[in-house]
C-alpha positions as CSV (number, residue, x, y, z in Angstrom):
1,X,46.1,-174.1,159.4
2,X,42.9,-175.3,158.5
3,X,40.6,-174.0,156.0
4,X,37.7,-174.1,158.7
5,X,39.6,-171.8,161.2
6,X,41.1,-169.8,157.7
7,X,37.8,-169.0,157.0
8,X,36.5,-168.1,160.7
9,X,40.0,-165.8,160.9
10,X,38.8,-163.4,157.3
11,X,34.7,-163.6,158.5
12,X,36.5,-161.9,162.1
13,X,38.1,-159.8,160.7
14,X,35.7,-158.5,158.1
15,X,33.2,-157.9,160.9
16,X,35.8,-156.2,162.9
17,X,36.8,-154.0,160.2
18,X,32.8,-153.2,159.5
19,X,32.9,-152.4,163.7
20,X,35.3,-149.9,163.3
21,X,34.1,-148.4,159.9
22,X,30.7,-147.6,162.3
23,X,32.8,-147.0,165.0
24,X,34.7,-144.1,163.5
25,X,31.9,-142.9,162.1
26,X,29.9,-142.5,165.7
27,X,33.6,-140.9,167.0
28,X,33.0,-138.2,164.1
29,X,29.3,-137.8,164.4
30,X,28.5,-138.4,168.1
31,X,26.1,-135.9,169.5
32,X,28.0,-135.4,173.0
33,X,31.7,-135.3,174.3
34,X,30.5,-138.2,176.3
35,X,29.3,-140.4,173.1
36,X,32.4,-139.4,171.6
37,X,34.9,-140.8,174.8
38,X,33.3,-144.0,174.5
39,X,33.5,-144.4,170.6
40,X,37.3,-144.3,171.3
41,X,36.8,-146.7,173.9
42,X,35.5,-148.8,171.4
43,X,38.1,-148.1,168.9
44,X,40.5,-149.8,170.7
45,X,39.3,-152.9,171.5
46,X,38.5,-153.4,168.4
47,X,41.5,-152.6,167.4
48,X,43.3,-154.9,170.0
49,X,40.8,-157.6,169.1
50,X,42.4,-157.6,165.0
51,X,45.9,-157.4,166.7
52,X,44.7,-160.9,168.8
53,X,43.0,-162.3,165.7
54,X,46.2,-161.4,163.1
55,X,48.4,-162.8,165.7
56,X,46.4,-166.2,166.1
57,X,46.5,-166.0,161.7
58,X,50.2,-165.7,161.7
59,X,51.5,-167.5,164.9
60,X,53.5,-163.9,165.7
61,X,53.9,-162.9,169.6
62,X,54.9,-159.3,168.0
63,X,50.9,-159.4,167.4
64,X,50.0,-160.6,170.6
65,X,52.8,-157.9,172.4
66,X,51.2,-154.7,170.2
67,X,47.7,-155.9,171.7
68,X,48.4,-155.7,175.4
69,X,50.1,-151.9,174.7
70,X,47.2,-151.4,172.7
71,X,44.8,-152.1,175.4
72,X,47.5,-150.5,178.1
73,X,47.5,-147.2,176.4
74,X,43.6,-146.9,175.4
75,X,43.0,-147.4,179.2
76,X,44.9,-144.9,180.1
77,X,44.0,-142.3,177.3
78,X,40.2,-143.1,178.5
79,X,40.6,-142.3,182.1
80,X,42.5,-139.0,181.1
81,X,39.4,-138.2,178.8
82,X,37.1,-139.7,181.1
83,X,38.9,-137.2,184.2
84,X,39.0,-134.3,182.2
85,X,35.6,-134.2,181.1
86,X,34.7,-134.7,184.6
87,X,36.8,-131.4,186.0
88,X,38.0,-129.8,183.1
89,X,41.7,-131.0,183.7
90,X,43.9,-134.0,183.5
91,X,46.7,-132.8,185.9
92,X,46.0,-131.6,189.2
């Protein structure tokens, strides 16, 4: 690997660690439910995001495999938030 894209890899994930630092922090402090939702959104794509970039770092497909249920299971978990702050119930 070279140093150039060695370098670019910890800069990513630095900024993607501060992202979810001020991420959690708007998940604990959000004003509304609604603000709240979409802090978790945000969560896990940035969490998927250092799953791509650690897999690209170590040439792993684990990496790569934990991203896509990463992604998979925050989509779900955001349209059950998204449908239950909308009526008040997940399971009709």
């Amino acid at each position: 690997m070279s140093a150039l894209l060695s370098g670019a890899i910890l800069i990513s994930l630095f900024f993607f660690s501060l992202a979810m630092v001020l991420t959690v922090i708007r998940l604990f402090k959000g004003p509304s439910a609604q603000d709240r939702v979409l802090a978790l959104d945000y969560l896990y794509i940035v969490a998927m995001l250092i799953m791509l970039v650690l897999g690209i770092r170590y040439a792993s497909d684990t990496y790569f495999e934990a991203a896509l249920l990463i992604a998979l299971f925050g989509f779900v978990g955001s349209f059950a938030l998204a449908k239950f702050l909308l009526r008040g119930e997940v399971i009709e």
